[in-house]
KOLMI-994541 format. One record per residue (C-alpha): residue in three letters; x, y, z; residue number from 1. Coordinates in Angstrom, 3 decimals, padded with zeros to 6 digits. Example, Ala and Ser with C-alpha at 12.3 -4.5 7.8 and 13.67 -1.06 7.14 Angstrom:
! KOLMI-994541
atom fitor:Ala	px:012.300	py:-004.500	pz:007.800	vexdo:1
atom fitor:Ser	px:013.670	py:-001.060	pz:007.140	vexdo:2
END
This chain:
! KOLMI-994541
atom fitor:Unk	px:-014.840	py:-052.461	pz:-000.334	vexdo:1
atom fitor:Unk	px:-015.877	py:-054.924	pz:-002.750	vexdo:2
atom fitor:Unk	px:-015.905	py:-052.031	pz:-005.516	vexdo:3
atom fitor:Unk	px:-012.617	py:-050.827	pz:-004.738	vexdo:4
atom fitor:Unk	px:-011.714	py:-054.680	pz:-004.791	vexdo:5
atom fitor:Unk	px:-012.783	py:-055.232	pz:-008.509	vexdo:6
atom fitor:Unk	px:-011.530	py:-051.607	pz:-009.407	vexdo:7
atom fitor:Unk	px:-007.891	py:-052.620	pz:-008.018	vexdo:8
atom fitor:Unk	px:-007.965	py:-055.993	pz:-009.794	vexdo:9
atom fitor:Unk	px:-008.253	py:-053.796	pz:-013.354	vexdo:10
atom fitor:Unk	px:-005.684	py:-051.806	pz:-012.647	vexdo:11
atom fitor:Unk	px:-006.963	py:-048.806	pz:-014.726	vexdo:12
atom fitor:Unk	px:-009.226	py:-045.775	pz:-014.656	vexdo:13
atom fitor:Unk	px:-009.887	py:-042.475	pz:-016.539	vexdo:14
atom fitor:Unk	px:-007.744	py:-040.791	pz:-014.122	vexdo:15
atom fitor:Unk	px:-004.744	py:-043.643	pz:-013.857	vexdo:16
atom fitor:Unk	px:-003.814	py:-046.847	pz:-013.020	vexdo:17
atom fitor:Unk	px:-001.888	py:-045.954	pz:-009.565	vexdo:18
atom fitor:Unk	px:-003.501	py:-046.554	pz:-005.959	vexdo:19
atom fitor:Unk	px:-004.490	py:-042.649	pz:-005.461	vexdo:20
atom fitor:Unk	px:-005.928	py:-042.291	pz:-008.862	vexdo:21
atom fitor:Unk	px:-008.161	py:-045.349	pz:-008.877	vexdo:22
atom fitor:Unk	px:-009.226	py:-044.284	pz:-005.102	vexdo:23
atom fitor:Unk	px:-010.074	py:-040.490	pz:-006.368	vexdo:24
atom fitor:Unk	px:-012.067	py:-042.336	pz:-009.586	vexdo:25
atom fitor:Unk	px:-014.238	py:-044.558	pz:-006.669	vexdo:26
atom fitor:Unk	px:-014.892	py:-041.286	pz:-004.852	vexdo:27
atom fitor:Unk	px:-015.645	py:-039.643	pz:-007.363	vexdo:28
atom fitor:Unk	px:-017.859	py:-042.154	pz:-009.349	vexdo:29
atom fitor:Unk	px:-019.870	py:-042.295	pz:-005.859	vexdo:30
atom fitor:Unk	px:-019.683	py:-038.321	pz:-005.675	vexdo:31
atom fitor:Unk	px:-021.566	py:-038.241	pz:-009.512	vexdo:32
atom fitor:Unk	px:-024.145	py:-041.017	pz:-008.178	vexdo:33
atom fitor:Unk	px:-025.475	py:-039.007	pz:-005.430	vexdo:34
atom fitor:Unk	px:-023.802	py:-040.946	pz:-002.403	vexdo:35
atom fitor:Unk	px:-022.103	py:-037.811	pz:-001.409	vexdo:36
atom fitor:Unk	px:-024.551	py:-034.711	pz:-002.649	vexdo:37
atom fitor:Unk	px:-023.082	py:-031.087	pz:-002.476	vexdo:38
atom fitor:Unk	px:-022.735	py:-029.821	pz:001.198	vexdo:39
atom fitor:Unk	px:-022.197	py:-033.086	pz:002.423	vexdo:40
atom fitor:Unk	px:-018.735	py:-034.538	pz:004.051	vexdo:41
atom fitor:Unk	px:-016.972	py:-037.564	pz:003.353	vexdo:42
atom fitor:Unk	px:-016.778	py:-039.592	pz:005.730	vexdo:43
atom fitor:Unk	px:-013.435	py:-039.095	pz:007.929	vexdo:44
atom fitor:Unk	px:-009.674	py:-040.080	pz:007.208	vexdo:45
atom fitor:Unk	px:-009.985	py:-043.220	pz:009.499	vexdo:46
atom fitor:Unk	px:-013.227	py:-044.406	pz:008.180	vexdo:47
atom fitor:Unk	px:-011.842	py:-043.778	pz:004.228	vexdo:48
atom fitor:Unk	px:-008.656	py:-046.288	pz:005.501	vexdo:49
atom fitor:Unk	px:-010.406	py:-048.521	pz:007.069	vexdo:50
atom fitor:Unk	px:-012.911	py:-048.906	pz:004.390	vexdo:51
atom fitor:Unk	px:-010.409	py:-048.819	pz:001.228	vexdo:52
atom fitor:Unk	px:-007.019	py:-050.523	pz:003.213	vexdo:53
atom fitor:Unk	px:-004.821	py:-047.768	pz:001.398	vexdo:54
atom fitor:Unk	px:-001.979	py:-045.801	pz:002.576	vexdo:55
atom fitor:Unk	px:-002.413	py:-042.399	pz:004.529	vexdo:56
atom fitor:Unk	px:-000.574	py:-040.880	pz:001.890	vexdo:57
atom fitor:Unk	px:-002.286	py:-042.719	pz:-000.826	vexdo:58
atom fitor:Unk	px:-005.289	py:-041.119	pz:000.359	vexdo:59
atom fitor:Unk	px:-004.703	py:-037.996	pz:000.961	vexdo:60
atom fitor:Unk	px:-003.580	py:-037.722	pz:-002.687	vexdo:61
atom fitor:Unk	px:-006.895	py:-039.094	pz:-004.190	vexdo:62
atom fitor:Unk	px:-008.003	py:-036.426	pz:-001.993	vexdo:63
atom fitor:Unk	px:-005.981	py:-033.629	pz:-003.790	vexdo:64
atom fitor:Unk	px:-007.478	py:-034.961	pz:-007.357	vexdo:65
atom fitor:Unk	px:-010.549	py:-034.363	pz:-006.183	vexdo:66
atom fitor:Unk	px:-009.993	py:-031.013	pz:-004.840	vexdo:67
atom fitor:Unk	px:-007.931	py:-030.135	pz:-008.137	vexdo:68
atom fitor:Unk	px:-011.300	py:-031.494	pz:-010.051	vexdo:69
atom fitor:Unk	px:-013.458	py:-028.981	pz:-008.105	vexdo:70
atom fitor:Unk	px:-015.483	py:-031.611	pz:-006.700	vexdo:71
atom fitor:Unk	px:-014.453	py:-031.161	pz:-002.865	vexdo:72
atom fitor:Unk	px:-012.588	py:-028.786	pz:-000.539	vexdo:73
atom fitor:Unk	px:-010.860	py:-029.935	pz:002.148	vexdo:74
atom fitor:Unk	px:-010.321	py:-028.081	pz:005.376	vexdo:75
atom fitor:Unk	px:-007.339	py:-028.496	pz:007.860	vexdo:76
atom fitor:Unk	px:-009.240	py:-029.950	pz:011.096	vexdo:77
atom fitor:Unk	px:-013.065	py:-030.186	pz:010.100	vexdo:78
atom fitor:Unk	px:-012.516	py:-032.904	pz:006.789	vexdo:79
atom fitor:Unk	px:-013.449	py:-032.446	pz:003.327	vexdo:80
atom fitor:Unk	px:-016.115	py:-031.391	pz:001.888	vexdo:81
atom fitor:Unk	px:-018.827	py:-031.674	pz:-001.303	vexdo:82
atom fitor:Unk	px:-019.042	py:-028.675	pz:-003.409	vexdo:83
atom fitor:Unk	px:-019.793	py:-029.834	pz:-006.871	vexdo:84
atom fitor:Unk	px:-020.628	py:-033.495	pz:-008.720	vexdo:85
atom fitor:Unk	px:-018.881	py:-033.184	pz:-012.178	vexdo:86
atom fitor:Unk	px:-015.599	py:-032.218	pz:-012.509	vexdo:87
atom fitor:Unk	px:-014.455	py:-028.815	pz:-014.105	vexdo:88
atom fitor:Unk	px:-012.271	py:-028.979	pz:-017.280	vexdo:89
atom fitor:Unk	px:-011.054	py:-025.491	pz:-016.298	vexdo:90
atom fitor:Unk	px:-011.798	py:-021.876	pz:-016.204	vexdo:91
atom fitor:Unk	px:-013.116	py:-021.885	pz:-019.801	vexdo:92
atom fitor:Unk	px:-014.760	py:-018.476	pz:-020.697	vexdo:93
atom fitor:Unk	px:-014.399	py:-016.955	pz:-016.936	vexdo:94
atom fitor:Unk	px:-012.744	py:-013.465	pz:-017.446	vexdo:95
atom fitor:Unk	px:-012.659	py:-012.212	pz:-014.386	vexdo:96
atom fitor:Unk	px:-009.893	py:-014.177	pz:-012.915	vexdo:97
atom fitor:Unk	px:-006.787	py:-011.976	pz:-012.809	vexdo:98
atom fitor:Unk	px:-002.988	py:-012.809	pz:-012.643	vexdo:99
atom fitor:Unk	px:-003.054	py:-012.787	pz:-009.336	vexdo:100
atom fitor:Unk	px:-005.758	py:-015.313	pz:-008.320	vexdo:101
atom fitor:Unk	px:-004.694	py:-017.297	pz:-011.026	vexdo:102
atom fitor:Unk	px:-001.006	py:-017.437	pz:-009.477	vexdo:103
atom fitor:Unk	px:-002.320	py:-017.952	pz:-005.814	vexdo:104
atom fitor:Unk	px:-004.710	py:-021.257	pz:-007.574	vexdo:105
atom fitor:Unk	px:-001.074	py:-022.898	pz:-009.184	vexdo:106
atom fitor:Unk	px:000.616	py:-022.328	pz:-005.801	vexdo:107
atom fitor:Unk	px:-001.537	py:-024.339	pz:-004.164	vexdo:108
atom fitor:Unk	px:-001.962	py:-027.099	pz:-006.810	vexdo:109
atom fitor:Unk	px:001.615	py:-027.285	pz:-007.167	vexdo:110
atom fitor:Unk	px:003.015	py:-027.416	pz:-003.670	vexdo:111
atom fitor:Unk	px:000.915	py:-030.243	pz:-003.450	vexdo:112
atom fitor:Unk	px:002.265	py:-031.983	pz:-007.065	vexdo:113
atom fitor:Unk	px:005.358	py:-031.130	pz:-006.614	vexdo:114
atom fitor:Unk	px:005.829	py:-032.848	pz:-003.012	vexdo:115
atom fitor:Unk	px:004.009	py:-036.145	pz:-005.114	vexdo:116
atom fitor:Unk	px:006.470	py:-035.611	pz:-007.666	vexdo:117
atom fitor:Unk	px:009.618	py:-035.434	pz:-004.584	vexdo:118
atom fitor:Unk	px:008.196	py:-038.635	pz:-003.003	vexdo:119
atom fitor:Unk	px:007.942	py:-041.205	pz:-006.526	vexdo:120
atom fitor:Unk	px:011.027	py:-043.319	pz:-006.957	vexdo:121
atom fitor:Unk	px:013.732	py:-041.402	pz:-009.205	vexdo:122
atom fitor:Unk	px:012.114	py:-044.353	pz:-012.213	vexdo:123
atom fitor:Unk	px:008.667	py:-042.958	pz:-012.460	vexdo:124
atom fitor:Unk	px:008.546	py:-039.275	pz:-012.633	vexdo:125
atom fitor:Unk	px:010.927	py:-037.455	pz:-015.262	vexdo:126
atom fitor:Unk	px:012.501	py:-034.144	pz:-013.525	vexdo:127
atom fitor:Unk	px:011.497	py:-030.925	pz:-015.450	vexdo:128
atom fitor:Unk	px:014.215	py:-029.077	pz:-017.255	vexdo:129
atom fitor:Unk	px:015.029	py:-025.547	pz:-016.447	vexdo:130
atom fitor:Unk	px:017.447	py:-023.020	pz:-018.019	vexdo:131
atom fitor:Unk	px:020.495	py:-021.835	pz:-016.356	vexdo:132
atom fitor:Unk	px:020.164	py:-018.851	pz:-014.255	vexdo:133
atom fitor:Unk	px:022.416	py:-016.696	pz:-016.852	vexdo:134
atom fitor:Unk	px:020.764	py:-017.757	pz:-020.313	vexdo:135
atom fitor:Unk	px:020.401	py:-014.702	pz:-022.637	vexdo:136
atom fitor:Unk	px:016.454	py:-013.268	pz:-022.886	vexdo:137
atom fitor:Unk	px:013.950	py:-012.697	pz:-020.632	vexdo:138
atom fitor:Unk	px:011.759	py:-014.930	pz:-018.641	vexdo:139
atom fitor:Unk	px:008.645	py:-014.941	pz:-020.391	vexdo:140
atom fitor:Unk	px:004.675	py:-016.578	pz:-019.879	vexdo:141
atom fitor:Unk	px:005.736	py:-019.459	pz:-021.934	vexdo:142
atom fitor:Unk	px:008.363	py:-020.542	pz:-020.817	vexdo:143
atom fitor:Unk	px:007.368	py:-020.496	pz:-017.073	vexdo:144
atom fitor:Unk	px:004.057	py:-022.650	pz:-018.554	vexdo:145
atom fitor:Unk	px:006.484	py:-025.156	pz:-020.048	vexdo:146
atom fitor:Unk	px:008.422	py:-025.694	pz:-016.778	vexdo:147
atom fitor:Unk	px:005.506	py:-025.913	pz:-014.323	vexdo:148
atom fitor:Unk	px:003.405	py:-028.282	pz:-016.884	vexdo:149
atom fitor:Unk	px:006.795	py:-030.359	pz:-016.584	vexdo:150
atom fitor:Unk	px:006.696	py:-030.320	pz:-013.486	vexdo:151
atom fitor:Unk	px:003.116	py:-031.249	pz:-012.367	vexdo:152
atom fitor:Unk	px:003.545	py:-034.019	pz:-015.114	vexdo:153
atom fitor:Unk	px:006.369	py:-035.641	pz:-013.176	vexdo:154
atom fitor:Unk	px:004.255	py:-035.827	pz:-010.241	vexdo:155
atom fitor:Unk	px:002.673	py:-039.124	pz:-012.078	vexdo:156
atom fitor:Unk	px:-001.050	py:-037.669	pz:-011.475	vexdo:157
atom fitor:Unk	px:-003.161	py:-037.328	pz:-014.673	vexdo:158
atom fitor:Unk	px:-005.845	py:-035.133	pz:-012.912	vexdo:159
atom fitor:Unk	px:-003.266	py:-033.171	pz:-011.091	vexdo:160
atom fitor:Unk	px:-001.693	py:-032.400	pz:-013.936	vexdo:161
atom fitor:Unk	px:-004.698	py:-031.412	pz:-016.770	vexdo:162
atom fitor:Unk	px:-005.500	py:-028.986	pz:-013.832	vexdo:163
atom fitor:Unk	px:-001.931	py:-027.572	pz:-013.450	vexdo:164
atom fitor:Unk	px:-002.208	py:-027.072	pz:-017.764	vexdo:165
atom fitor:Unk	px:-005.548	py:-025.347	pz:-018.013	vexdo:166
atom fitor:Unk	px:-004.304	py:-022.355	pz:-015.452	vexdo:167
atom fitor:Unk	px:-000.778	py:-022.257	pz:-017.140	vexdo:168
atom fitor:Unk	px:-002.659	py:-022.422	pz:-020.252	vexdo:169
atom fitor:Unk	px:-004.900	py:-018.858	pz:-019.177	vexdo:170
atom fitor:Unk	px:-001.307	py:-017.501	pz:-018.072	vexdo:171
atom fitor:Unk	px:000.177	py:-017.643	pz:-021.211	vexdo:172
atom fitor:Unk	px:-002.368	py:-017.329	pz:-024.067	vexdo:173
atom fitor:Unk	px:-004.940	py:-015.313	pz:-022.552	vexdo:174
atom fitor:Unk	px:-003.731	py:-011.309	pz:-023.766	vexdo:175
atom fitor:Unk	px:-004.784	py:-009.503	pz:-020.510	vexdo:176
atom fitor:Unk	px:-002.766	py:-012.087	pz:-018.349	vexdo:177
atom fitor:Unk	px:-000.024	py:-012.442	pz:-020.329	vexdo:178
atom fitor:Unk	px:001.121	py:-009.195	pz:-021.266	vexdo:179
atom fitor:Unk	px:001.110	py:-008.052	pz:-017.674	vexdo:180
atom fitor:Unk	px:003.004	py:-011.206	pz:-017.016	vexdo:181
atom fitor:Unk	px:005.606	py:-011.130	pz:-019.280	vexdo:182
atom fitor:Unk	px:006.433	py:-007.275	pz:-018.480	vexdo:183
atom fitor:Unk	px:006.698	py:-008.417	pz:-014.884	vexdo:184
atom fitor:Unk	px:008.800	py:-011.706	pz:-015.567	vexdo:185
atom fitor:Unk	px:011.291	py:-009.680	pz:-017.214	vexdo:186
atom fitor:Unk	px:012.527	py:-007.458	pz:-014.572	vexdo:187
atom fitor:Unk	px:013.319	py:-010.541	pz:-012.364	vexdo:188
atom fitor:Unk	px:014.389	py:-013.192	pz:-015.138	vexdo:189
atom fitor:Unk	px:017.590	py:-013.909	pz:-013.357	vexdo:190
atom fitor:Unk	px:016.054	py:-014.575	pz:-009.989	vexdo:191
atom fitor:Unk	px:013.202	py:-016.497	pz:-011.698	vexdo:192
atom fitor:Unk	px:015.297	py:-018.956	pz:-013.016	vexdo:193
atom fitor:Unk	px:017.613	py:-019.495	pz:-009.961	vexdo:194
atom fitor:Unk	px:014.465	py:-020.364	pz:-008.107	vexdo:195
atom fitor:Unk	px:013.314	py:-022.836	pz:-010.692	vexdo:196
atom fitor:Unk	px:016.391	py:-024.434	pz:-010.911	vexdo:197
atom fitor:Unk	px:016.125	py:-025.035	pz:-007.247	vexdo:198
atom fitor:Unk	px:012.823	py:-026.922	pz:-007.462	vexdo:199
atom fitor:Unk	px:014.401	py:-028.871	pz:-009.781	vexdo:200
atom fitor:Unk	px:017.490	py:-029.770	pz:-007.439	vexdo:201
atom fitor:Unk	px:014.920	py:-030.446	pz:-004.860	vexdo:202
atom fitor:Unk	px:013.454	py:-033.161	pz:-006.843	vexdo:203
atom fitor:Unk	px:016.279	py:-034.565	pz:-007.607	vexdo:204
atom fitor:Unk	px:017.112	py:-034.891	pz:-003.939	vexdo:205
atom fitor:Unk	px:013.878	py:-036.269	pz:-003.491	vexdo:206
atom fitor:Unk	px:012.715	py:-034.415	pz:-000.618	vexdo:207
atom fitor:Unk	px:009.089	py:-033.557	pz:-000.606	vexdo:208
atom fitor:Unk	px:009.502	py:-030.851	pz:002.283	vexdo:209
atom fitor:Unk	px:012.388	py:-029.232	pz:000.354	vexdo:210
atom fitor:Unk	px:010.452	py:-029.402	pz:-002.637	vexdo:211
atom fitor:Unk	px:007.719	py:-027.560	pz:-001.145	vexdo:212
atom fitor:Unk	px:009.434	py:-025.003	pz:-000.050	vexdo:213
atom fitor:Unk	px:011.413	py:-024.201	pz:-003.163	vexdo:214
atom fitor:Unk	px:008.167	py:-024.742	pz:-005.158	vexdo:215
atom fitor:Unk	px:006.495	py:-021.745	pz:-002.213	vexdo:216
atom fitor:Unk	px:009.652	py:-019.510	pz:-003.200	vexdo:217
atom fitor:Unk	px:009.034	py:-019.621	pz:-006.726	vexdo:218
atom fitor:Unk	px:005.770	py:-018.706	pz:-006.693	vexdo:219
atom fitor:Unk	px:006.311	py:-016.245	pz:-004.144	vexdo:220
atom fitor:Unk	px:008.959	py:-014.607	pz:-006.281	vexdo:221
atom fitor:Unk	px:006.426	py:-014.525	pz:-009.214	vexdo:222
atom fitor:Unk	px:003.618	py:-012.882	pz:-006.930	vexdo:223
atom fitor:Unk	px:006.327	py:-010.035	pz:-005.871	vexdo:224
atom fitor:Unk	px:007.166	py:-009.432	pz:-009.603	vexdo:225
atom fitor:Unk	px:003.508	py:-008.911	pz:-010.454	vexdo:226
atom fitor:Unk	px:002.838	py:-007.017	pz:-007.453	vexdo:227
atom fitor:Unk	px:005.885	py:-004.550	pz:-008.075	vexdo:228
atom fitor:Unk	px:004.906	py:-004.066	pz:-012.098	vexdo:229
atom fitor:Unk	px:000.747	py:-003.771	pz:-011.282	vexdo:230
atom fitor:Unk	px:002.672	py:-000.791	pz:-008.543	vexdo:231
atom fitor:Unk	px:004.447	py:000.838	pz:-010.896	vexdo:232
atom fitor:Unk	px:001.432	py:000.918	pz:-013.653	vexdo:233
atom fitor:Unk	px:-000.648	py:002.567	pz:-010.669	vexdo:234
atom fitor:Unk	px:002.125	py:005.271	pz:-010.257	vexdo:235
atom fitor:Unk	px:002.449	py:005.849	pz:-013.776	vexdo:236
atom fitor:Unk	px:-001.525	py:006.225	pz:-014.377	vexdo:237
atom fitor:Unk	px:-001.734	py:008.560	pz:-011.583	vexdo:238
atom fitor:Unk	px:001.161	py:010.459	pz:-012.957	vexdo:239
atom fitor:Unk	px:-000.468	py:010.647	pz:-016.608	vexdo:240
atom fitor:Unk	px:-003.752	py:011.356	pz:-015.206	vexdo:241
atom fitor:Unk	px:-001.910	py:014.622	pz:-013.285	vexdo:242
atom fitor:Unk	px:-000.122	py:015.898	pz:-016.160	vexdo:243
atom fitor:Unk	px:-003.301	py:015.925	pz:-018.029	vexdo:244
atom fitor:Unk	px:-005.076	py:017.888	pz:-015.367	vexdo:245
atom fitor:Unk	px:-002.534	py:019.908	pz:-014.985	vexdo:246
atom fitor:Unk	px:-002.534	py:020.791	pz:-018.856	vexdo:247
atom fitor:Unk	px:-006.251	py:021.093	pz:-018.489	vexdo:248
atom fitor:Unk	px:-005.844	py:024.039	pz:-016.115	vexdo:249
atom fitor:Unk	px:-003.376	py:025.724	pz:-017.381	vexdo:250
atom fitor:Unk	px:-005.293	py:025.791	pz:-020.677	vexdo:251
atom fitor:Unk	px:-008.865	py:026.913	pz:-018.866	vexdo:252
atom fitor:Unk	px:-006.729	py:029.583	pz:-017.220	vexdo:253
atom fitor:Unk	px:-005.793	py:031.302	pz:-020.735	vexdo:254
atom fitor:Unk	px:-009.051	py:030.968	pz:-021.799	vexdo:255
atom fitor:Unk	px:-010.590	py:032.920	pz:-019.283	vexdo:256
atom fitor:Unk	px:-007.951	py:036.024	pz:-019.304	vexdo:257
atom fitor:Unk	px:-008.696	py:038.420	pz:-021.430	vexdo:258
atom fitor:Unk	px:-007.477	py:038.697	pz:-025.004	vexdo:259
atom fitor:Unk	px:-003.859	py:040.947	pz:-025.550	vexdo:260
atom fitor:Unk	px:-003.176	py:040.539	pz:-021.963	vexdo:261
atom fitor:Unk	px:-000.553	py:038.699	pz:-020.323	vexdo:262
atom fitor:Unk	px:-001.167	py:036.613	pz:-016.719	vexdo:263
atom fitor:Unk	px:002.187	py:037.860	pz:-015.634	vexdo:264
atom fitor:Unk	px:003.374	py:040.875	pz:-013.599	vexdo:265
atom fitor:Unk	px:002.683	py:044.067	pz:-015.981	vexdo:266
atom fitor:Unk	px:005.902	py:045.864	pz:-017.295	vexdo:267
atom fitor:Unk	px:006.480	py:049.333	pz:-016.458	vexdo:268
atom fitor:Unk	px:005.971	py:050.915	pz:-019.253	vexdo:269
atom fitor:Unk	px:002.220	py:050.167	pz:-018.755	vexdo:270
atom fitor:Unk	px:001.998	py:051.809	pz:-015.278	vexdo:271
atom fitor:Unk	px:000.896	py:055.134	pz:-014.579	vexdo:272
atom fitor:Unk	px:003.723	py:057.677	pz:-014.642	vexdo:273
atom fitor:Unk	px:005.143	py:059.074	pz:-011.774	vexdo:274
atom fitor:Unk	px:004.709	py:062.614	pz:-010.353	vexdo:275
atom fitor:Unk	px:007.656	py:064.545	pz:-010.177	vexdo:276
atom fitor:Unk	px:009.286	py:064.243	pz:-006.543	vexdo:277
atom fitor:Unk	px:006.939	py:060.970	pz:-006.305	vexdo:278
atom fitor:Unk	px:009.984	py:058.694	pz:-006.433	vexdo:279
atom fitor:Unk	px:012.096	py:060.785	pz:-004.224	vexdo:280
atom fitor:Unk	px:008.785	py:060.901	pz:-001.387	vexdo:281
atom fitor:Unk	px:009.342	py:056.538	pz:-002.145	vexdo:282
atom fitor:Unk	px:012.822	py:056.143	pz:-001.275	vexdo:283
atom fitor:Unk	px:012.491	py:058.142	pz:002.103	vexdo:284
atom fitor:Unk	px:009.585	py:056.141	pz:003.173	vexdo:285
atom fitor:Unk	px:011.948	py:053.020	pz:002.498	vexdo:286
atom fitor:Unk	px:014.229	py:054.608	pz:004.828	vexdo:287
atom fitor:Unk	px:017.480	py:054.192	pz:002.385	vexdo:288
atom fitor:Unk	px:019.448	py:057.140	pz:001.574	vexdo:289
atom fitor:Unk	px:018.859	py:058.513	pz:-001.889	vexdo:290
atom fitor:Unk	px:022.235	py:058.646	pz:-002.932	vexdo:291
atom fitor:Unk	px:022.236	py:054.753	pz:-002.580	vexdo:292
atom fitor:Unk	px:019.203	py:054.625	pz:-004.660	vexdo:293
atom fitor:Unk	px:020.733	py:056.274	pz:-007.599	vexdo:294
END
């Protein structure tokens, strides 16, 4: 406690000066000494309050940091637990994250921001801005990285919010993210921005649950736009891949028949002549009159 105690009285740490921030920076300090070692679980909710004399919520968000940090992962029912001792400063060099892990990582992050954002007084987080449903151009990478860096900004949490950055930051620079991104955003720019406007009402209301669940729309609409373009690119592969089979055959086929000769029916004029009364002996086996044959 005494720790905490002199940590409080200076009222400033690498990750901010607020109550959850200078809790996550004790945790974590102890975390990086080898008080907590990977594998290992902090001690309960109870025992953290009793021990530290902060507020439920207060705690749960120095808990967040530290999951955001990729030092612990907490699990609904069983506590949280150890998996690293330094914090990541992002996915660096990893390529094989794709769009949609990447998407699925902010939507978790950002549920959580966001409802830190709804519950600050309207003094100490600014509100994100966000273009009217009906402005002209497309929804694009950029500007969705814009917004959502806005918005884990307002939620007042320095760790939070460098974590929030460095996956918007993949979405919108890295080529093989982007471009797939941007083609997706702008089939559904309209709807996009309706939905971000409504986070941003939602804050303004204050309401962390309502904030929540605009902020689960958004990114739901987002995951549905990707998941629609990625189905379409399968369908037109698989159509491209067809034609050129198809083209493949055809051309194989006139190979292999041979030279001045046609794959068709043969005319007539290249069948053996008739017999004389041959054609008459046909039409009586056909059982039609001649004279209607004639």
């Amino acid at each position: 406690m005494s720790s905490f105690g002199s940590l409080r009285a200076a009222q400033v740490t690498p990750l901010g000066r607020r109550a959850p921030q200078r809790l996550a920076y004790e945790l974590m300090s102890r975390i990086k000494a080898g008080v907590f070692r990977r594998g290992d679980w902090l001690p309960t909710e109870q025992e953290l309050l009793s021990e530290f004399g902060v507020s439920r919520t207060a705690l749960r968000e120095a808990l967040i940091i530290l999951e955001c940090l990729g030092l612990i992962v907490s699990r609904h029912g069983s506590g949280s637990q150890v998996i690293g001792a330094e914090p990541r400063s992002g996915l660096g060099g990893n390529s094989s994250v794709d769009l949609v892990a990447l998407l699925e990582a902010c939507r978790a992050f950002e549920i959580q921001a966001a409802s830190l954002a709804a519950g600050l007084d309207a003094t100490e987080g600014s509100l994100p801005a966000s273009p009217p449903p009906s402005a002209p151009g497309a929804t694009t990478a950029e500007c969705c990285r814009r917004f959502h860096v806005a918005l884990a900004r307002a939620s007042d949490n320095a760790a939070i919010a460098a974590s929030i950055e460095n996956l918007w930051d993949l979405a919108a620079t890295r080529p093989g993210l982007r471009g797939p991104f941007n083609a997706a955003l702008a089939r559904s720019s309209r709807s996009i921005r309706t939905l971000q406007a409504r986070v941003v009402e939602a804050l303004a209301q204050r309401s962390p649950s309502a904030t929540r669940q605009a902020v689960g729309a958004l990114f739901d609409a987002y995951l549905a736009a990707v998941s629609d373009f990625e189905a379409q690119e399968r369908l037109a592969r698989i159509n491209l891949e067809g034609a050129h089979h198809g083209g493949r055959w055809n051309r194989r086929s006139t190979a292999d028949a041979a030279p001045g000769t046609s794959l068709g029916p043969k005319p007539l004029a290249s069948q053996s002549r008739l017999a004389p009364g041959d054609g008459i002996r046909m039409r009586v086996r056909l059982g039609r009159p001649c004279d209607q044959l004639d």
